[in-house]
C-alpha positions in Angstrom: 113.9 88.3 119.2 110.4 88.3 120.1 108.7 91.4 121.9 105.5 92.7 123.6 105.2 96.2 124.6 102.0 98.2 125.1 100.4 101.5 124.2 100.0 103.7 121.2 98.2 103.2 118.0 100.6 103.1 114.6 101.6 102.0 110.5 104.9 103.4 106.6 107.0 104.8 103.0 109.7 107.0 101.2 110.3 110.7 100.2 111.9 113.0 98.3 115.0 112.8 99.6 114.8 109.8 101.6 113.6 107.8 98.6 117.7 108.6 96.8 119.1 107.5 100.7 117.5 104.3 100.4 119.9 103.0 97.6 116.9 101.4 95.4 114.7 100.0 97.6 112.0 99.4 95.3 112.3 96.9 92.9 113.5 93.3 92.8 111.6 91.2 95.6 113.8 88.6 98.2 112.2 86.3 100.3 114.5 87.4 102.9 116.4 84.2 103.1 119.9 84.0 104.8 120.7 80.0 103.6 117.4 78.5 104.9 114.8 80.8 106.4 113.8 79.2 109.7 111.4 81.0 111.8 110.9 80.6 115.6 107.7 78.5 116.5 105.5 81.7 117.5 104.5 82.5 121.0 102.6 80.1 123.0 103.4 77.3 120.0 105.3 74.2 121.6 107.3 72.1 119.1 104.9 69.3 117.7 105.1 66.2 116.3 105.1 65.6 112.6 101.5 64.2 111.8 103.2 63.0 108.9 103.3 59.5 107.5 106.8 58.6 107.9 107.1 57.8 104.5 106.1 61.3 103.6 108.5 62.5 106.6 111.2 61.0 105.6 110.7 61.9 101.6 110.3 58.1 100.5 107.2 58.5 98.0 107.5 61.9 97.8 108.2 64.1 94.3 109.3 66.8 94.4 109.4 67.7 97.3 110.5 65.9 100.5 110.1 66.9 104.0 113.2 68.0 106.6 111.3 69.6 109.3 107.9 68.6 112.0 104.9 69.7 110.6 102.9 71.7 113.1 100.0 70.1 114.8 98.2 73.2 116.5 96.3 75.6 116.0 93.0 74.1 114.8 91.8 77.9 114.9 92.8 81.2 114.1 90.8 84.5 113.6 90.3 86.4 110.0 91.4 89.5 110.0 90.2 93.0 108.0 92.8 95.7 106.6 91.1 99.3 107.6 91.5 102.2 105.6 93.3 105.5 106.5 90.5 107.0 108.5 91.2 110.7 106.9 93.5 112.7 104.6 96.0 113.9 106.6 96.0 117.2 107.8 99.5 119.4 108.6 98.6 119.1 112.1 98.6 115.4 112.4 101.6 115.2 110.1 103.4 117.7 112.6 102.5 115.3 115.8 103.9 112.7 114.4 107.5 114.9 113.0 107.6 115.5 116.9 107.1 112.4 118.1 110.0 111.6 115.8 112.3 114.5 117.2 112.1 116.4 114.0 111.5 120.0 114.3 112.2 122.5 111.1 110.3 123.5 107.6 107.8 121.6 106.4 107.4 121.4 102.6 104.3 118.9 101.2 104.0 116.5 97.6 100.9 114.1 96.2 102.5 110.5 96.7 102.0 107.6 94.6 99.1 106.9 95.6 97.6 110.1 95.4 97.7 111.1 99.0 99.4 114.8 100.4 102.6 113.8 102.4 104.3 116.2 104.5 107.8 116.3 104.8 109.8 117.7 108.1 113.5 118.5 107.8 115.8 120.5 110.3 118.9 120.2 108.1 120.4 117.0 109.3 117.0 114.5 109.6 113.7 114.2 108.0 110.5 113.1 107.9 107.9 112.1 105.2 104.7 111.4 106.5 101.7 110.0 105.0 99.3 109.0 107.7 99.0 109.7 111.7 96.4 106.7 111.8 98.0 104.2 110.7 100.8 105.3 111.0 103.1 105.5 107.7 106.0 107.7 107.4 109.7 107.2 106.3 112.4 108.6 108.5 116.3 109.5 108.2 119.1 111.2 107.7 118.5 114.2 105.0 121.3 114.3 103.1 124.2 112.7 104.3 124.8 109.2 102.6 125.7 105.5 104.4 129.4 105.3 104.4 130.1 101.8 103.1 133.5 101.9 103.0 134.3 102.9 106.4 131.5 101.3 108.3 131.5 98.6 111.2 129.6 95.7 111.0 127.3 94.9 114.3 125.8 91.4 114.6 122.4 91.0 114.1 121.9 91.0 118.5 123.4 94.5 118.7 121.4 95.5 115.7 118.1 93.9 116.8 118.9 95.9 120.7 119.1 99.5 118.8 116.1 99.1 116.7 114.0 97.6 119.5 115.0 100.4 122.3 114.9 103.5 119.0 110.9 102.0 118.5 110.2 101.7 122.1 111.6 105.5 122.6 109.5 106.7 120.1 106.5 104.6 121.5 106.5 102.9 118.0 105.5 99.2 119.7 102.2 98.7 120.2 101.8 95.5 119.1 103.6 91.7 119.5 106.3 91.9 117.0 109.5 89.5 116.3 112.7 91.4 115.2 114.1 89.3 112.1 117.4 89.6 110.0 116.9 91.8 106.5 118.4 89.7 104.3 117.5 90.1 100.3 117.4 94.3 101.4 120.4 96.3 100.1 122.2 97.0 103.7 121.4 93.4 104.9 124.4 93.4 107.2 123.4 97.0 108.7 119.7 96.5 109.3 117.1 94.5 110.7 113.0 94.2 110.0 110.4 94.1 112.6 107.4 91.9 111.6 104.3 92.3 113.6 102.4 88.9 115.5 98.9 88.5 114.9 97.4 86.1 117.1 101.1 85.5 117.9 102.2 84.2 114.3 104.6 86.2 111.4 102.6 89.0 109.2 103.9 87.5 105.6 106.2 90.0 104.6 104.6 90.2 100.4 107.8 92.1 99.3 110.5 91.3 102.3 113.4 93.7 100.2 110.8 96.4 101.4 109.9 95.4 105.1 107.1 97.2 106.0 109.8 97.9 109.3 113.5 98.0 108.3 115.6 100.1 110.5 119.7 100.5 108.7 122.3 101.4 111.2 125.0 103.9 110.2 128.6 103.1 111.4 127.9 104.6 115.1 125.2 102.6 115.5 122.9 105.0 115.2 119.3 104.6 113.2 120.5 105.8 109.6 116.8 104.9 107.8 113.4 104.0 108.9 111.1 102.6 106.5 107.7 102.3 109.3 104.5 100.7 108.0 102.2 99.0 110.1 98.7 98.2 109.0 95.3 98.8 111.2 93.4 95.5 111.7 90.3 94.4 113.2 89.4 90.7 113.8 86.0 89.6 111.7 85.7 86.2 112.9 87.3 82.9 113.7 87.6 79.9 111.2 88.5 76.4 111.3 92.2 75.4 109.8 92.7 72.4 107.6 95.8 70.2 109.1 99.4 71.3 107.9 100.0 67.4 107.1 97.1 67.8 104.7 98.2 70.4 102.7 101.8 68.8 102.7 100.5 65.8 101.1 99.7 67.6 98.3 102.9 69.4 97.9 104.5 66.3 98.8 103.1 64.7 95.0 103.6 67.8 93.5 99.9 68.4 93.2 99.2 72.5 93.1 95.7 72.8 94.7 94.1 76.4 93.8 94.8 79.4 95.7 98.6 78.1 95.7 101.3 80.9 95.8 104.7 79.2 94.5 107.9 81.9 94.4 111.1 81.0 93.7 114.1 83.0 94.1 118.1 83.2 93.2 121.1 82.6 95.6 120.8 85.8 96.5 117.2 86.2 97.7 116.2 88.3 94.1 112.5 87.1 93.1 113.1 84.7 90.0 109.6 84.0 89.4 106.0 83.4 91.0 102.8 81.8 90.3 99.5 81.6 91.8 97.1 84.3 93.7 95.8 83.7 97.4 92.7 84.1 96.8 90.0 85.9 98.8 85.9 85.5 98.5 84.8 86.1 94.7 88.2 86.0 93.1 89.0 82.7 91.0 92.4 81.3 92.3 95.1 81.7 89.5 97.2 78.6 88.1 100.6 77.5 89.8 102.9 75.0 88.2 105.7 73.0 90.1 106.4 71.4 86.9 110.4 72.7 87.2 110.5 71.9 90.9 112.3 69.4 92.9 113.6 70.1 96.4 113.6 70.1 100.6 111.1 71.9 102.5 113.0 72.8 105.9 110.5 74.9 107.7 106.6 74.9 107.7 104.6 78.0 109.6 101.4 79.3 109.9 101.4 82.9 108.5 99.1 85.3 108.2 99.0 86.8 104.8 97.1 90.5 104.0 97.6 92.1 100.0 100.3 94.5 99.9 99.3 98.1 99.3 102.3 99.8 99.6 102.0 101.7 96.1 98.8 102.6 96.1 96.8 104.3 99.3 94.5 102.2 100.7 91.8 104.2 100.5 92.3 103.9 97.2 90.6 100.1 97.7 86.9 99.9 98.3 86.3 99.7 102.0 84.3 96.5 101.4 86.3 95.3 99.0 87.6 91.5 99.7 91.0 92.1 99.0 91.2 93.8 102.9 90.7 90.2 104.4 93.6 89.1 105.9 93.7 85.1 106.5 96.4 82.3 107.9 97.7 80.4 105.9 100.4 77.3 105.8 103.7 78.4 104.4 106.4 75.6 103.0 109.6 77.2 102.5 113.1 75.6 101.5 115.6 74.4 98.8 115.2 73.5 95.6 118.2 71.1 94.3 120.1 73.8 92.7 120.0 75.6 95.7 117.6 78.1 94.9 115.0 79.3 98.1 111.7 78.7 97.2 107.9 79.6 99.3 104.7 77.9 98.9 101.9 78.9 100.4 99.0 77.3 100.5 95.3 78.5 102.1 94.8 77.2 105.9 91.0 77.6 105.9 87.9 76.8 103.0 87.0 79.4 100.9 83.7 78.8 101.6 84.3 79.5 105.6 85.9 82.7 104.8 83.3 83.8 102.2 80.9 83.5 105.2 83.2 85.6 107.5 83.1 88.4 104.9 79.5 87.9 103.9 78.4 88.0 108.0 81.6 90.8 109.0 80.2 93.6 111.2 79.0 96.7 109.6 82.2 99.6 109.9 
């Protein structure tokens, strides 16, 4: 389910309390796989023709990989974005707006986070609220005490899920930007939640750690909002840079060759994180090693993804505000099988390093 609504500026984590509710959501990573991941073309994309050879199309050549899915023509372009930092500490008052916003009225109580940031939590005896930041907005919301009944609960389908968590955002003015609503498989209440993964320039914000969406809503058995996990990220486009074809980087994978600033992840039958290689790298870092040295499989869906470092752990102002690591850049991602039926990602970088070293050398002063 795709979405556009308008107005309101947001972006997400756990609490005291909400961080027992949430079953272990930290730790192991999934890719968010439910059998083969496909992903809707994005907005505005029409289905292309692969600009594959057919030999490479149709796997003949190819080792170890082989092709069952068109490779994306378009675009030729796409802008680079920057990750902003939290624009101050939050205050009680700000914390309090957003507890409203939310519906939660009652005592406040307030703890340094993990990444050294206040958060203010808001409880009225039934729900609650940690926040820690009114802009972006970052909080973590649910029930305060009373856990998800497993044993007696009814199972929606992901429509009805995706319906609730789309009209419980949109009454909390919580969509202000183009979003797709995706199944949360890989997170601990797969079949009682959903994610929300925000569009930019109308293609898929890489989820970096997909068994902790930056937006995963669970359900409770009344089909009521049980947990919300709401993260968004403030971003400001620097520039626009040229993309390399999608065929080109497939004929690398294609041969098995790993060019640098490869990320390669492979994960179980059940979406756990088995291992991962590789760095996408960003202006003055030196791309890391991968290896597909133990691969052979099918790639059944290539996209163009943007992909911004993950800094759920940490507070972002935490990270220099000039610091490279806040560019956030598309790149081509090759997702499929491996023969033993393991899921496996592989994204390669869509634009020269060079090109997007001069976006962040010639980016517009803050």
């Amino acid at each position: 389910m795709i979405g556009q609504i308008g107005h309101w500026t947001p972006i997400p984590r756990l609490s005291t309390g909400l961080a027992l509710l949430a079953l272990g959501v930290a730790g192991c990573v999934s890719n968010g796989f439910e059998g083969a991941r496909t992903t809707p073309s994005p907005p505005g994309t029409p289905p292309a023709a692969s600009s594959a050879t057919s030999a490479d199309a149709s796997g003949e050549g190819c080792s170890p990989f082989t092709l069952a899915t068109q490779l994306p023509e378009e675009p030729s372009s796409a802008p680079v974005y920057w990750q902003l930092p939290y624009r101050a500490p939050l205050a009680e008052e700000a914390a309090q707006r957003v507890a409203d916003q939310l519906g939660v009225a009652g005592d406040v109580t307030s703890y340094i986070g993990e990444g050294g940031d206040r958060v203010f939590v808001f409880s009225d005896g039934v729900r609650e609220i940690a926040v820690r930041s009114e802009n972006p907005l970052d909080f973590t919301y649910g029930y305060a005490s009373r856990p998800l009944s497993e044993a007696s609960i009814i199972l929606y389908s992901f429509e009805e899920r995706s319906q609730v968590a789309e009209e419980f955002l949109q009454s909390h003015r919580l969509l202000d930007f183009d979003f797709e609503v995706q199944p949360a498989a890989g997170t601990n209440e797969a079949d009682y939640s959903v994610r929300v993964s925000r569009l930019l320039s109308g293609f898929e914000l890489f989820e970096n750690d997909p068994r902790n969406p930056r937006i995963w809503l669970v359900l409770d058995e009344d089909a009521e909002v049980w947990l919300l996990i709401y993260q968004t990220l403030n971003f400001e486009a620097i520039g626009e840079v040229d993309l390399r074809e999608a065929s080109e980087a497939w004929a690398a994978i294609c041969h098995g060759e790993v060019e640098p600033g490869t990320l390669y992840s492979v994960y179980d039958g059940t979406g756990l994180l088995v291992s991962t290689q590789g760095l996408v790298p960003v202006p003055g870092s030196e791309p890391l090693d991968a290896s597909y040295s133990f691969a052979e499989g099918q790639v059944e869906a290539v996209e163009l993804v943007y992909y911004a470092f993950d800094f759920q752990l940490m507070s972002i102002n935490a990270i220099d505000s000039e610091a490279s690591v806040r560019l956030v850049q598309p790149v081509w991602r090759f997702a499929g099988h491996a023969v033993d039926g393991q899921p496996f990602e592989i994204l390669v970088p869509a634009a020269a390093l060079e090109a997007l070293e001069a976006i962040y050398r010639d980016r517009p002063e803050p």
